[in-house]
Backbone as CSV, one residue per row, in Angstrom:
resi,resn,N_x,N_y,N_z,CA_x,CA_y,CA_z,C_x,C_y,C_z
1,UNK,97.983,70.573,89.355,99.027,71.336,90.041,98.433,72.613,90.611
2,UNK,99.147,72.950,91.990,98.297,73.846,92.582,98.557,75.857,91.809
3,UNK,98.100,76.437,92.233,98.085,77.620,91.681,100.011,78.478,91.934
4,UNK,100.181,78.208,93.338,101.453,78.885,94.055,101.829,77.344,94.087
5,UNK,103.204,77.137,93.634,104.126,76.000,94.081,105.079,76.077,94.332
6,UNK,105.785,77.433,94.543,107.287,77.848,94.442,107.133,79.031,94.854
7,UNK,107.572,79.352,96.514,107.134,80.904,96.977,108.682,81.664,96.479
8,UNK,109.184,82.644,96.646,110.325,83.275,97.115,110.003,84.206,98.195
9,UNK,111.046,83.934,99.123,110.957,84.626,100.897,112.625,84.913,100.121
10,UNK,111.959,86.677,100.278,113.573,87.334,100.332,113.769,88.062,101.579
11,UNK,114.897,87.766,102.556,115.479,87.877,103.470,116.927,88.823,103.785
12,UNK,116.506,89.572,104.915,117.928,90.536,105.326,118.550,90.515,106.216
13,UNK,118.578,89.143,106.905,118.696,88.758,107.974,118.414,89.453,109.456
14,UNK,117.148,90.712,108.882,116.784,91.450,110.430,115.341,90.625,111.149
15,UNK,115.497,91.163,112.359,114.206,90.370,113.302,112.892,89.848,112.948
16,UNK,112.656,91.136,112.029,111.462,91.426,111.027,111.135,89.245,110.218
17,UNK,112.576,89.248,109.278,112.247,88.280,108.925,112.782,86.780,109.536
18,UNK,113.325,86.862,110.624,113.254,86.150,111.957,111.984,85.616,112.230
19,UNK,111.148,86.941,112.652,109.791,86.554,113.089,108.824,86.242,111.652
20,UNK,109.731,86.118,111.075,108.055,85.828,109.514,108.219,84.238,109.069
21,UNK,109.841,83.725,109.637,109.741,82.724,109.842,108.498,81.374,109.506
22,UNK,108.263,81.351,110.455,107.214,80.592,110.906,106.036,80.617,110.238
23,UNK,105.839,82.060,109.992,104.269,82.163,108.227,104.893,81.800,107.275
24,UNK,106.080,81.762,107.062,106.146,81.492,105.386,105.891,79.992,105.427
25,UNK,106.592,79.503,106.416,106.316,77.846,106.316,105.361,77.416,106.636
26,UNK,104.236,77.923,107.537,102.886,77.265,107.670,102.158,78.052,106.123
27,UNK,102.477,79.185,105.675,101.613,79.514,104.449,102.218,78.095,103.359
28,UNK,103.723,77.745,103.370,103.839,77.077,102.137,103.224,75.661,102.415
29,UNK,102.908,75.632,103.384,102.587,73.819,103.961,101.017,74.157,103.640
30,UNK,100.313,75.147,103.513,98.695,75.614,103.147,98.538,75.584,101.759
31,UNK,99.753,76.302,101.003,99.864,76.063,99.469,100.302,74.822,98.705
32,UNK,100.593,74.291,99.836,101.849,73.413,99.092,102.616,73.496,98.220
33,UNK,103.267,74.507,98.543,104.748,75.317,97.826,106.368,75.005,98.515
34,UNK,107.040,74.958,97.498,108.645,75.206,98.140,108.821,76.592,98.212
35,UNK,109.490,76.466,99.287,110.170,77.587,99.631,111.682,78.332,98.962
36,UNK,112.248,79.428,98.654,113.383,79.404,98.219,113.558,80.934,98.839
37,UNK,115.111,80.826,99.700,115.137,82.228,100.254,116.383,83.151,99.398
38,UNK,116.623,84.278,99.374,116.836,85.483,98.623,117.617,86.186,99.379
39,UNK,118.412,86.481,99.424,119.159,87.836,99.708,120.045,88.401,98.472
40,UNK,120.132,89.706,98.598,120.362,90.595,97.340,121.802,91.457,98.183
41,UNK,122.739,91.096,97.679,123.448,92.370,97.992,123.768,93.462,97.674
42,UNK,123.113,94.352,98.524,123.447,95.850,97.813,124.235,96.358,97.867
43,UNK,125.502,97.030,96.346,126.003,97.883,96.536,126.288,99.484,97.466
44,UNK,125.022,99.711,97.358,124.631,100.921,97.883,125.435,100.795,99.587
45,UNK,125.328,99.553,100.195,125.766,98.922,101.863,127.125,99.184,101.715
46,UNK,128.212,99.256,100.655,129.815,98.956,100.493,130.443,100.202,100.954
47,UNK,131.220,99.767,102.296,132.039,100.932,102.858,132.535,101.795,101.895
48,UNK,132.773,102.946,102.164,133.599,103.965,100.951,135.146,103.946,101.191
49,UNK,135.641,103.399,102.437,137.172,103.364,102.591,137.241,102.087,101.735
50,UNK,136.883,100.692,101.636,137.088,99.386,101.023,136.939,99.793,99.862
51,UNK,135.937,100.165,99.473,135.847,100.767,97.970,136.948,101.795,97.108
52,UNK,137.563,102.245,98.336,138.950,102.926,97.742,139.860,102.532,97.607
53,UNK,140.348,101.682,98.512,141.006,100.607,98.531,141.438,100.076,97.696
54,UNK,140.091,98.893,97.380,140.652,97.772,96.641,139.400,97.899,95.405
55,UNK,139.668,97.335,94.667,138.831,96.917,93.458,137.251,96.700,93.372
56,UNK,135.906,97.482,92.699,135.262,96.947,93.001,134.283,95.676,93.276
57,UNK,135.164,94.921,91.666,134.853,93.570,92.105,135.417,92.779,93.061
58,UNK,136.689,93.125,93.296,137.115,92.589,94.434,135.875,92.681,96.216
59,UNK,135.734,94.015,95.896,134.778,94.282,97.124,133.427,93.253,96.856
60,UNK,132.674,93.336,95.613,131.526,92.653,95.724,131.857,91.196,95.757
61,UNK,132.789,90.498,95.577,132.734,89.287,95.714,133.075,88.514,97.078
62,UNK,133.582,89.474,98.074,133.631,89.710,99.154,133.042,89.827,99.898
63,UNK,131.922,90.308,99.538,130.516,90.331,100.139,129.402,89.508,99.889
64,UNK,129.549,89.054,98.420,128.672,87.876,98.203,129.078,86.714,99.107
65,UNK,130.722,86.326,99.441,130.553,85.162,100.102,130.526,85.555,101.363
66,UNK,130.878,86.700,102.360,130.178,86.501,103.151,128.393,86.569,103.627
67,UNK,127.816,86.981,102.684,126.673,86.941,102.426,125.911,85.515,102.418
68,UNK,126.623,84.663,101.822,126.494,83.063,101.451,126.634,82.721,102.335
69,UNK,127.559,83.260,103.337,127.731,82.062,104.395,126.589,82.147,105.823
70,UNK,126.444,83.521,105.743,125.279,83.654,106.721,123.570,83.008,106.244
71,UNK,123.742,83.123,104.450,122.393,83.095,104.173,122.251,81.098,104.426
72,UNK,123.033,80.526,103.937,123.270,78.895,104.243,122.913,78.477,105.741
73,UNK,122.830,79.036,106.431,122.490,79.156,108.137,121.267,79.851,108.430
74,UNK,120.981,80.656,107.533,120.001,81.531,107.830,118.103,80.809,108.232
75,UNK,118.177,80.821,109.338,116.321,79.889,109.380,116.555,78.811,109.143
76,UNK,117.924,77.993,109.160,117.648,76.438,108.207,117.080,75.589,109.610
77,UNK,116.465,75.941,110.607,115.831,74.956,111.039,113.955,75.044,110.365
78,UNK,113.927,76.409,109.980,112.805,76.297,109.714,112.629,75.852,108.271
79,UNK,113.319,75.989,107.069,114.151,75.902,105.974,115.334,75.054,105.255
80,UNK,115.023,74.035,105.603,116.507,73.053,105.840,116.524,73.056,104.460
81,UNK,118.350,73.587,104.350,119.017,73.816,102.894,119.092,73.195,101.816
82,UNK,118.968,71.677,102.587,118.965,70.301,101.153,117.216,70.562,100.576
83,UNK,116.494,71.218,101.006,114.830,71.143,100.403,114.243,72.483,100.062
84,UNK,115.063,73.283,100.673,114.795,74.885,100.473,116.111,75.556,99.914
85,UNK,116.477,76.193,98.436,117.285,76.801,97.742,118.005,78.080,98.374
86,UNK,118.767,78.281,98.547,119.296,79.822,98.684,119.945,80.072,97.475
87,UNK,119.256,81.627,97.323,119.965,82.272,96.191,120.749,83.351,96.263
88,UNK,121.771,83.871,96.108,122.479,85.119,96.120,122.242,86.252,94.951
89,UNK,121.847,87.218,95.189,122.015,88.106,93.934,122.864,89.667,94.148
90,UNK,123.028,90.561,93.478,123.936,91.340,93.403,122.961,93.115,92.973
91,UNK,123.024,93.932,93.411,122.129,94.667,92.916,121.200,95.887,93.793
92,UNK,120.548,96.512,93.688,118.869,97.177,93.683,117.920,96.208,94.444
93,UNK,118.260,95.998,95.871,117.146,94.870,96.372,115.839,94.623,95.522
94,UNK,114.856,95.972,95.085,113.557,95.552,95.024,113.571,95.000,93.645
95,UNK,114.504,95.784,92.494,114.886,95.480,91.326,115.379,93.341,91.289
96,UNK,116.341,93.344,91.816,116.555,91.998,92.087,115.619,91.040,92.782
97,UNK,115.526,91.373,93.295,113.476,90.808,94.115,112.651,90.247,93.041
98,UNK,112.357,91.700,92.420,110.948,91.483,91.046,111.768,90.431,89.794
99,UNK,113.300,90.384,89.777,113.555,89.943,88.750,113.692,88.506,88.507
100,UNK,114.332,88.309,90.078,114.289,86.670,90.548,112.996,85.824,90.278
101,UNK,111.981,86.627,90.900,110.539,86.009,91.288,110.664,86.041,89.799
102,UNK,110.099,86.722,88.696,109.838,86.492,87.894,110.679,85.338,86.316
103,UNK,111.344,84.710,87.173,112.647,83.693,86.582,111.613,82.487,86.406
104,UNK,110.752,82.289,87.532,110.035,80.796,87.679,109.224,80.556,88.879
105,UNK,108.777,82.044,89.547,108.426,81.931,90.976,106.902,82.119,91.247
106,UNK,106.066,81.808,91.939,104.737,81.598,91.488,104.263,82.849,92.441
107,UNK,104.885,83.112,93.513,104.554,84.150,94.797,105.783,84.442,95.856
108,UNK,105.862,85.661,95.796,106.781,86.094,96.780,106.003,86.245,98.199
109,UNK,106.745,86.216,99.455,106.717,86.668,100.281,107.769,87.250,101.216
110,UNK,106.745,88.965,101.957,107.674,89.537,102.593,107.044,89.985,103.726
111,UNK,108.323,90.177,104.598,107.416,90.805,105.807,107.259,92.272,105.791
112,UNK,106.532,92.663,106.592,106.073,94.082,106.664,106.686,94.587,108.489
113,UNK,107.313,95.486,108.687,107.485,96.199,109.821,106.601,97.259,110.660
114,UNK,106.531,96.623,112.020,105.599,97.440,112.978,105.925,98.795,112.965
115,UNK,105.228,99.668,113.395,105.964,101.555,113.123,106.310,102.098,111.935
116,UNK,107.876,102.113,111.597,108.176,102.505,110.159,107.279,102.228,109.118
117,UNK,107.206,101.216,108.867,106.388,100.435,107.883,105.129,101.411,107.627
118,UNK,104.267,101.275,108.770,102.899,102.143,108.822,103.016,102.888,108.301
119,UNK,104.210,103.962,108.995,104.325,105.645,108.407,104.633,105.737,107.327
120,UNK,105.515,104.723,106.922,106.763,105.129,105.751,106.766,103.530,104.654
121,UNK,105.627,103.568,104.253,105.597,101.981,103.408,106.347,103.247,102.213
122,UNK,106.111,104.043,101.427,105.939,104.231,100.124,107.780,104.420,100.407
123,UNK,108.571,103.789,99.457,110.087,103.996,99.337,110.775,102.565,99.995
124,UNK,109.931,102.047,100.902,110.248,100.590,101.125,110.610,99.589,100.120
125,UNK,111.901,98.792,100.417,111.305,97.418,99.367,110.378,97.283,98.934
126,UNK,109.804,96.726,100.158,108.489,96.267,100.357,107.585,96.521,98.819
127,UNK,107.288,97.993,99.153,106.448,98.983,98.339,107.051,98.636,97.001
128,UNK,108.405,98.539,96.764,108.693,99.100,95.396,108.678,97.235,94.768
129,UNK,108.456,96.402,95.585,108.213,95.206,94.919,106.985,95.238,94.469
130,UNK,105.724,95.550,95.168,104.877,95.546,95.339,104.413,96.063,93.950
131,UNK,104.899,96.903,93.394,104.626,98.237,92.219,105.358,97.330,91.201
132,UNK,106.629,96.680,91.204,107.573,96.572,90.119,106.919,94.835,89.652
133,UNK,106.852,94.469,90.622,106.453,92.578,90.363,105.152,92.454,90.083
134,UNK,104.623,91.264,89.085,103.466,90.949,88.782,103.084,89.577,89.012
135,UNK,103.597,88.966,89.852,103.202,88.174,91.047,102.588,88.503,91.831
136,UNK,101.824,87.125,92.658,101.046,87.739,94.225,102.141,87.704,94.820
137,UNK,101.567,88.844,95.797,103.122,88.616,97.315,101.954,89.020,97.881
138,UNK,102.583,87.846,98.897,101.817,87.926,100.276,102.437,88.677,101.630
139,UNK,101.895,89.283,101.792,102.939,90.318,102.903,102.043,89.951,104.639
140,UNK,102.970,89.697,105.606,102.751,89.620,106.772,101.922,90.309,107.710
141,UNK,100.942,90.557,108.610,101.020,91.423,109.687,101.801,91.776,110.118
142,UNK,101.832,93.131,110.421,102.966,93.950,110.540,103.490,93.192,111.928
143,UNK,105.282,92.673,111.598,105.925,92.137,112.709,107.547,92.468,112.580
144,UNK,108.171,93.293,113.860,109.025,93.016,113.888,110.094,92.451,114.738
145,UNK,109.624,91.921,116.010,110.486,90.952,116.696,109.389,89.590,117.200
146,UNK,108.383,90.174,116.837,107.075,89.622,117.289,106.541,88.249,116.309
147,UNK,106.158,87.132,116.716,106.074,86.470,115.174,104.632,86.886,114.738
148,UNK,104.773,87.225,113.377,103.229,87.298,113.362,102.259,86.167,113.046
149,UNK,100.874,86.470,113.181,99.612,85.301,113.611,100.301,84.771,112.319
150,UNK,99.959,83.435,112.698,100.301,82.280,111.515,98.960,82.621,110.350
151,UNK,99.254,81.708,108.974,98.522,82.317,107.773,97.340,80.995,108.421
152,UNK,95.979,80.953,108.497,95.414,80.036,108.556,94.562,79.415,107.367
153,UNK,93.604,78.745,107.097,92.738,78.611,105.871,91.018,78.521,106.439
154,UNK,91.044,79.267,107.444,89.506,78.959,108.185,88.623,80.125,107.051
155,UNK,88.849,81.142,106.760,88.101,82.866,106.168,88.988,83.057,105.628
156,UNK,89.011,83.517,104.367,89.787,84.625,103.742,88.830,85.555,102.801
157,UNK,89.256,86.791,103.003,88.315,87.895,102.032,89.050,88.255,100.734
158,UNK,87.967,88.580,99.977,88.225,89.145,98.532,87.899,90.451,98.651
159,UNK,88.726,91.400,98.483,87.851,92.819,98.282,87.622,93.284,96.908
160,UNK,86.317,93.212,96.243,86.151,93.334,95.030,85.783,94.697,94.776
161,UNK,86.368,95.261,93.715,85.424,96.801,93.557,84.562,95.812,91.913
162,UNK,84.102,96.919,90.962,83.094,96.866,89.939,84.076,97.072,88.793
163,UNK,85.272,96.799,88.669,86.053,97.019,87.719,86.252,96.214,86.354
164,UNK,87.145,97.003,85.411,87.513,95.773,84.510,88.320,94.516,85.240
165,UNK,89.332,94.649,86.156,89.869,94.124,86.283,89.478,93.094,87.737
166,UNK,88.234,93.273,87.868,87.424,92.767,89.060,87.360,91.039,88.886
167,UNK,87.154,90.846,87.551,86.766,89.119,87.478,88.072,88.501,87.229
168,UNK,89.425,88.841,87.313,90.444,88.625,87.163,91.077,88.325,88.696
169,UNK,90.377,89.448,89.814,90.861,88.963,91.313,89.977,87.704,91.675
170,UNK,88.902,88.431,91.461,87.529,87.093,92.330,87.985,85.544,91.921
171,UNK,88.482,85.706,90.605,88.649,84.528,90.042,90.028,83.228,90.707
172,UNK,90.690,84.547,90.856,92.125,84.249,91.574,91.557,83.701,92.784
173,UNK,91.092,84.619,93.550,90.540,84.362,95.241,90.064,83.073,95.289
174,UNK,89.313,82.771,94.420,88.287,82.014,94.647,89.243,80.464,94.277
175,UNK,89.552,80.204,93.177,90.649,78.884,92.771,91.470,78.422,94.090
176,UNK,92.585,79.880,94.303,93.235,79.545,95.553,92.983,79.355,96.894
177,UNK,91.544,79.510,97.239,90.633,79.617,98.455,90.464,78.067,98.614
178,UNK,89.915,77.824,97.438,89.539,76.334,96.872,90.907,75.014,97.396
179,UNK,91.288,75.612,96.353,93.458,74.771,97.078,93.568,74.794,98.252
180,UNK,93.891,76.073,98.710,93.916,76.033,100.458,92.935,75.526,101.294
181,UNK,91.899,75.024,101.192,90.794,74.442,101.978,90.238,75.775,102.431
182,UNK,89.977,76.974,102.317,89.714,78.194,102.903,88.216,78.756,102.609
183,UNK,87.246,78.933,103.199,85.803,79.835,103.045,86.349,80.782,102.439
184,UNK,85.684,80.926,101.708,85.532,82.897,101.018,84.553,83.361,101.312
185,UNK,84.837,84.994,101.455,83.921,85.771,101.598,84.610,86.921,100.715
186,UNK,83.839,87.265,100.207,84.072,88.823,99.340,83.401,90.150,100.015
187,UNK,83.795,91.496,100.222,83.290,92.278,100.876,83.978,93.387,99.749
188,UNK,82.643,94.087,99.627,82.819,95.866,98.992,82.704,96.863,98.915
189,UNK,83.323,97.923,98.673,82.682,99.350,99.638,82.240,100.220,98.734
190,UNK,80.602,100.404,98.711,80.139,101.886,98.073,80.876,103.537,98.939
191,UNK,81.260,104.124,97.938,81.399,105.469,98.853,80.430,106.336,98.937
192,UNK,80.287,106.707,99.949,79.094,107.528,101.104,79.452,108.924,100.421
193,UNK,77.978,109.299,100.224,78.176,110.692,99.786,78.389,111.768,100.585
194,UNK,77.985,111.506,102.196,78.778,111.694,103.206,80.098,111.392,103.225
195,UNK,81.010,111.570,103.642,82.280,111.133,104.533,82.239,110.913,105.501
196,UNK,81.850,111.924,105.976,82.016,112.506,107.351,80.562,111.307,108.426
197,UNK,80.005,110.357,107.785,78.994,109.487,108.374,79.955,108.380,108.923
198,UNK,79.572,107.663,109.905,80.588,106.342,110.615,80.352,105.477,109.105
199,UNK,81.381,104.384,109.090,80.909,103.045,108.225,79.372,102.695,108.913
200,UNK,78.802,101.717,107.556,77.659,101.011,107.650,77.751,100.127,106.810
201,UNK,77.641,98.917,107.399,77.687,97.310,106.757,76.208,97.037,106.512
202,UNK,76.014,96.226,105.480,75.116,95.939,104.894,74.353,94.551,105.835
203,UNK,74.895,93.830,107.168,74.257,93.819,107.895,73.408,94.434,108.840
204,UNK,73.023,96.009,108.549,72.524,96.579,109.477,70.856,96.849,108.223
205,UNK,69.870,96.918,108.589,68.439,96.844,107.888,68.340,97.813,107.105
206,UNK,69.278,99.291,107.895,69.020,100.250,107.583,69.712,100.486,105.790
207,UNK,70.510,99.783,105.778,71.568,100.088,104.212,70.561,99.131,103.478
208,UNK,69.888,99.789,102.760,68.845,99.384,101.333,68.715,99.937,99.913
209,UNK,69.948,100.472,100.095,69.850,102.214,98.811,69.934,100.730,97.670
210,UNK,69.593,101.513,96.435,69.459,101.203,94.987,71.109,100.503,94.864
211,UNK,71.486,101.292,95.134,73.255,101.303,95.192,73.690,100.259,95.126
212,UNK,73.308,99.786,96.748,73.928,98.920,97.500,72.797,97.611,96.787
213,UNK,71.794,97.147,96.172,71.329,96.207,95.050,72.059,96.128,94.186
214,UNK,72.263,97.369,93.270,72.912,97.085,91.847,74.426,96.203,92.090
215,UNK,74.928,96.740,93.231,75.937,96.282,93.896,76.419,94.985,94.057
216,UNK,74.935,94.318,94.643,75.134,92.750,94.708,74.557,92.227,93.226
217,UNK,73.907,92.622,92.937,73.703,91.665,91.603,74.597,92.333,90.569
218,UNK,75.733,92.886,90.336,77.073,93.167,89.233,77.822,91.899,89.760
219,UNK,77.650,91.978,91.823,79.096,91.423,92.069,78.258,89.119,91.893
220,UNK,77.025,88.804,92.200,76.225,88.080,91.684,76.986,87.447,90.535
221,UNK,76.789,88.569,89.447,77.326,88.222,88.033,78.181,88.060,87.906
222,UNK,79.369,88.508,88.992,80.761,88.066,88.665,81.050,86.816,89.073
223,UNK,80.293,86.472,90.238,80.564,84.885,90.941,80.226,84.069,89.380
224,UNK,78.876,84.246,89.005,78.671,83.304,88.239,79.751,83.448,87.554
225,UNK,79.996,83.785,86.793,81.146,83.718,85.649,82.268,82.896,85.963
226,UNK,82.892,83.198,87.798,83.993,82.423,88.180,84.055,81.430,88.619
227,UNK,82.228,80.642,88.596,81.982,79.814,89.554,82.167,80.081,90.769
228,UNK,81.761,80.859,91.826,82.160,81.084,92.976,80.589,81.444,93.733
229,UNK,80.798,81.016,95.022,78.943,81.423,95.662,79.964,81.723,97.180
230,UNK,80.434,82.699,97.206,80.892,83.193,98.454,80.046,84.105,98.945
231,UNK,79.843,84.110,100.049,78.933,85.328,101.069,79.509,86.568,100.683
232,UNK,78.453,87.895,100.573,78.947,89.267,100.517,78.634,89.667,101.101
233,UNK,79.712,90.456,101.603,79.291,91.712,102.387,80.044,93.486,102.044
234,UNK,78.554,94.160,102.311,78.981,95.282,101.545,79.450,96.408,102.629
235,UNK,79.996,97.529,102.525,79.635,98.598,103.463,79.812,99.902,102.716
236,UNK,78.850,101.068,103.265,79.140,101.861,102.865,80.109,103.250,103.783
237,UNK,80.576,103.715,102.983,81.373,104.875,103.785,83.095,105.202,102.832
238,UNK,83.580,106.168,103.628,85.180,106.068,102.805,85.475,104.631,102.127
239,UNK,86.067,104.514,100.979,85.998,103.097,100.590,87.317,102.375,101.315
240,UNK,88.114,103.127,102.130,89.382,102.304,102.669,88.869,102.011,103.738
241,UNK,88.107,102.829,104.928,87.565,102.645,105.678,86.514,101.803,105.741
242,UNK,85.433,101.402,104.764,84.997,100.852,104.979,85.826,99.274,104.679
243,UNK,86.060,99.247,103.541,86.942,97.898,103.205,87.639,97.115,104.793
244,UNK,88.418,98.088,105.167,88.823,97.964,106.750,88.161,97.456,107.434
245,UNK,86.760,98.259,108.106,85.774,98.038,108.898,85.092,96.480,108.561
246,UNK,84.953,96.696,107.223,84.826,95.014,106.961,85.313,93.874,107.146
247,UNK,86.813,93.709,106.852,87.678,93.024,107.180,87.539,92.777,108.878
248,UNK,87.487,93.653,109.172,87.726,93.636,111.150,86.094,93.092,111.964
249,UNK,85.547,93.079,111.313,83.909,92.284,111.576,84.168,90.989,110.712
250,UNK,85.097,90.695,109.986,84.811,89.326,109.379,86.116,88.096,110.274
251,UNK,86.857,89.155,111.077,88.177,88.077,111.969,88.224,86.827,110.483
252,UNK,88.959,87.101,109.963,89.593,86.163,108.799,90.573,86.361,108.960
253,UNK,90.964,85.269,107.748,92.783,85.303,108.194,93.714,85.737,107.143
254,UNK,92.983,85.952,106.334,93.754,86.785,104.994,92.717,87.517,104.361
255,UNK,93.251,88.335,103.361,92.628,89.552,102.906,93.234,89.763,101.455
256,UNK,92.266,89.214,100.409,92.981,89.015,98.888,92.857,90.290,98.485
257,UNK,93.285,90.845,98.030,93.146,91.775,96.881,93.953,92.488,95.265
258,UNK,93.370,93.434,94.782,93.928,93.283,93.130,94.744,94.286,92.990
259,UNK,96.084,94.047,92.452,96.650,95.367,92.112,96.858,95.543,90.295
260,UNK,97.056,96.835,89.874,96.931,97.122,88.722,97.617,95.623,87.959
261,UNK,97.089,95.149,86.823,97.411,94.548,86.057,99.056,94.989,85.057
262,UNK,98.846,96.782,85.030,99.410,97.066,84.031,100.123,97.661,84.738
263,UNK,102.208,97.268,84.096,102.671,99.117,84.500,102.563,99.954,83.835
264,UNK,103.195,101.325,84.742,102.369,102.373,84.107,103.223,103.778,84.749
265,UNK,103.336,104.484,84.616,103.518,105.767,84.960,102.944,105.985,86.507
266,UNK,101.890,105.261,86.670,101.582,105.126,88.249,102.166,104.083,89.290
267,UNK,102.142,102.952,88.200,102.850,101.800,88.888,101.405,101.136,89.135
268,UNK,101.511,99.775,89.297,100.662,98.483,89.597,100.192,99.418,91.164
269,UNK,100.643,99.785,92.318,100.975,100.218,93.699,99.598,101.547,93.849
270,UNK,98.338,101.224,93.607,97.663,102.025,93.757,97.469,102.700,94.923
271,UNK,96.784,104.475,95.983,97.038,104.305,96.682,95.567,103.655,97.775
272,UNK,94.567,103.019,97.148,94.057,101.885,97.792,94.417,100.622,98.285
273,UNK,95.577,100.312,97.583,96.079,98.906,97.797,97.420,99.348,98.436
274,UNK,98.046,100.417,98.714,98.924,100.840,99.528,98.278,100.693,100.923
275,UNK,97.183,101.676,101.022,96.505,101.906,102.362,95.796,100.334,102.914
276,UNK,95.400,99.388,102.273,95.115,98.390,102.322,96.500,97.352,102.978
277,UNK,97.697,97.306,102.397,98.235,96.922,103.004,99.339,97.261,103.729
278,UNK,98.904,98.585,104.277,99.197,99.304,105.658,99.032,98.824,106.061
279,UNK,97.548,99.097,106.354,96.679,99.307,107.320,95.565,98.450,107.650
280,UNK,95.654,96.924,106.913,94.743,95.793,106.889,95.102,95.013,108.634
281,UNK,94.442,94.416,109.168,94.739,93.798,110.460,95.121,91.964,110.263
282,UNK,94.980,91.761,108.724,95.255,90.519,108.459,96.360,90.529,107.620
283,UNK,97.103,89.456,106.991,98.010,88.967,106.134,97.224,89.660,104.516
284,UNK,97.869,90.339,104.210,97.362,90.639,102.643,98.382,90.046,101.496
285,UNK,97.277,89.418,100.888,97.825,88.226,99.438,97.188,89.759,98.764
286,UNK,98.164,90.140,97.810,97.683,91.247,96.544,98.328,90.292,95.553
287,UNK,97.254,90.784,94.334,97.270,90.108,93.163,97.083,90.574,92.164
């Protein structure tokens, strides 16, 4: 049985997930996963005159079915209802999000928005799933009327740092790379004791430091362990920047990476793996 077999695509019926459409179902036809879509109704949305009105359960149940009736229609050409579940829930979108997925769900997916999104990820759903759930979610290129590039299985990258929690991603990457029919490549960034120097990829003659050795034979040792012989590539410079710069010389089609294992007072939502899936130019699977 494959790794992801059961995505959840939670949906708000805006353009955003209109256009994500089309990735969730070529990603679940790559995983070979069912699909099951989500909408959450939030209190927080309930007019304040209706709410004075009448009762508040009266109001929320009012809204759940019209909620139902749009979500039963919602994408079912891409989603047809007898093979793909709709669920209703009641609540804290991101709260109800993390709680669903974690009922029986192997990976969420969501889309990410062009503009806002960029500026303003931290307070998003998005974000606060991202922090609260310990599932992968795979989040879109940023799209919002636009569909974004379909998920393919030609490249996908691992971005590994030297961590404890390093043979726990590679390991992931590498299984599900495997499932999906997908090349791996892993890429990692030493930070430049400069800043202020451009990136430098470890295809260029000139990057030979001690560093950038110990570098490949830690990350060496981690393949072995996971069974994995994927190509590396390193760069040095800012480590977001370079991670970036890497990604954008490797044109792949996804971009794995690890978020905290543990919650915490910081949250799983580090701000590397924030800026990462800003600001990545591919589909980011975090894990």
């Amino acid at each position: 049985m494959g790794m992801i077999r059961s995505i959840l695509f939670p949906v708000n019926f805006s353009p955003s997930c209109i256009a994500m459409g089309a990735f969730v179902r070529r990603a679940a036809s790559i995983l070979g996963a069912r699909v099951s879509l989500l909408y959450v109704v939030d209190p927080a949305s309930y007019n304040a005159l209706e709410m004075y009105l009448r009762s508040p359960t009266d109001v929320a149940e009012d809204h759940i079915e019209a909620a139902r009736g749009r979500l039963d229609t919602f994408l079912s050409t891409e989603f047809r209802p007898s093979e793909c579940p709709r669920i209703i829930s009641n609540g804290e979108p991101a709260r109800q999000i993390a709680a669903t997925a974690a009922s029986g769900f192997d990976a969420i997916m969501m889309p990410t928005h062009a503009g806002a999104f960029r500026r303003m990820l931290l307070g998003s759903t998005t974000a606060k799933v991202l922090n609260d759930s310990d599932i992968p979610i795979i989040t879109s290129h940023h799209a919002e009327t636009i569909a974004p590039r379909p998920l393919e299985h030609r490249e996908w990258l691992c971005a590994v740092g030297l961590g404890e929690d390093s043979e726990r991603v590679l390991r992931f990457a590498h299984q599900i790379s495997m499932e999906a029919g997908a090349h791996l490549r892993i890429i990692h960034a030493i930070q430049a004791t400069d800043p202020t120097l451009p990136v430098q990829l470890d295809l260029e003659e000139a990057i030979q430091s001690e560093e950038r050795q110990q570098a490949h034979s830690r990350i060496d040792e981690l393949q072995q362990r996971v069974g994995s012989r994927a190509a590396v590539r390193i760069a040095v410079g800012p480590v977001k920047d370079a991670l970036l710069e890497a990604a954008r010389q490797s044109d792949a089609d996804a971009l794995l990476i690890g978020r905290s294992p543990r919650p915490g007072p910081e949250g799983r939502l580090r701000d590397l793996t924030y800026a990462m899936v800003r600001d990545s130019p591919f589909p980011v699977m975090s894990i």
